[in-house]
N, C-alpha and C positions, 0 to 999 in steps of 0.2 A: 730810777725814774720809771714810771708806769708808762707805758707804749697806747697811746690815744690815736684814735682812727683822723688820719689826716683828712679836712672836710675838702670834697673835689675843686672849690675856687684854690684853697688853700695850696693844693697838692699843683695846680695849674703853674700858680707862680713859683712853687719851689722847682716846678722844673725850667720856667723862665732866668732865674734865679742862678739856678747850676750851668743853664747853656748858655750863662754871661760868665761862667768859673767861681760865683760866690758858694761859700762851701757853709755857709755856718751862719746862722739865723743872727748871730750877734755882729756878723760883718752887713747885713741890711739897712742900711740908717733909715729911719723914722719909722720901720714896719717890725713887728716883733711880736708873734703867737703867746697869749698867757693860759698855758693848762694848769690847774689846779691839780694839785700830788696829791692824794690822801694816803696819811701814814697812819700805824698805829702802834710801831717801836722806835725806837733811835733810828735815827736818820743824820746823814750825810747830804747836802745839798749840791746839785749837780749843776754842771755849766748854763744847762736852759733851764734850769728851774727859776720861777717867777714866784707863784703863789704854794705855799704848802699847806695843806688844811689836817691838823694834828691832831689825831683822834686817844689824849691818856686813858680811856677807859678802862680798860685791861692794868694798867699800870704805867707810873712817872717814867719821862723819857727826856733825852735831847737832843736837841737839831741841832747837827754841827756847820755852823758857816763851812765855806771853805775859807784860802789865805784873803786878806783884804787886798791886800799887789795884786792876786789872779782875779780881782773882781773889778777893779780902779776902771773908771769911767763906763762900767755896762748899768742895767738896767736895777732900779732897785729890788729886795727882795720881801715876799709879805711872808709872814708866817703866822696862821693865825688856829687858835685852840678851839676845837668845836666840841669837846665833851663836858660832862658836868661831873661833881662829884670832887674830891679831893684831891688827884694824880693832875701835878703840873706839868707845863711843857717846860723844860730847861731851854734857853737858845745859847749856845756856847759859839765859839771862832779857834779856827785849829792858827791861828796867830792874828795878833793885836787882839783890842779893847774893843768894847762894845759902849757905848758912850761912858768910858771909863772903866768900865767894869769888867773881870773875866767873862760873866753872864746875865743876863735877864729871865727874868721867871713870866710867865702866861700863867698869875694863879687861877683864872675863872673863867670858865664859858663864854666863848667868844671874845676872849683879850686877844690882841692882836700886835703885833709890831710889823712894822717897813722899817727897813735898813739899808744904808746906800755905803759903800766902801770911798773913802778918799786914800787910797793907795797904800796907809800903814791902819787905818781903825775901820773901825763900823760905827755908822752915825745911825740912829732912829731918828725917823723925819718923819714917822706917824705911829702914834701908840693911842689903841682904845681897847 
């Protein structure tokens, strides 16, 4: 995950946040920072990852979910392909299906999926 300058209102409440003992952005209900990753090889998706913006230019790659159990009930996930040219984005899950599938392909410039985990699978709940 790329280390993004915390903006000072942001950084204000994460310390309000800590000096109530909440440790972890996904223990917040209803408040929840979305930074944008950009990759440009295989990638593994991280606990706060929200939005990943996947650059194949160089060459075909895939995002690997992580498990759907370690993801059950948090925030959904976008991954969306921002190069042109022939090199797709794979999105694979290191367990369960992907709305049945091992994987999904991002074949074109700017295709995109959101994915939400119900505890054993991965649903897409927006594809463009």
């Amino acid at each position: 995950m790329t280390n993004a300058p915390v903006p000072g209102d942001v950084a204000e409440y994460i310390g309000i946040w800590a000096d109530a003992g909440l440790r972890s952005f996904d223990t917040m209900p209803g408040w929840l920072p979305w930074f944008a990753i950009p990759i440009t090889s295989a990638y593994t998706v991280e606990s706060l990852d929200r939005v990943i913006l996947a650059d194949a230019a160089a060459g075909a790659f895939t995002v690997t979910l992580p498990t759907a159990v370690d993801r059950n009930g948090q925030q959904p996930i976008t991954i969306k392909r921002v190069n042109s040219g022939a090199n797709a984005v794979t999105i694979g899950s290191t367990s369960g299906t992907i709305d049945g599938s091992a994987t999904v392909s991002l074949a074109s410039q700017y295709s995109c999926k959101t994915v939400i985990s119900d505890g054993t699978n991965w649903h897409i709940v927006m594809s463009f």
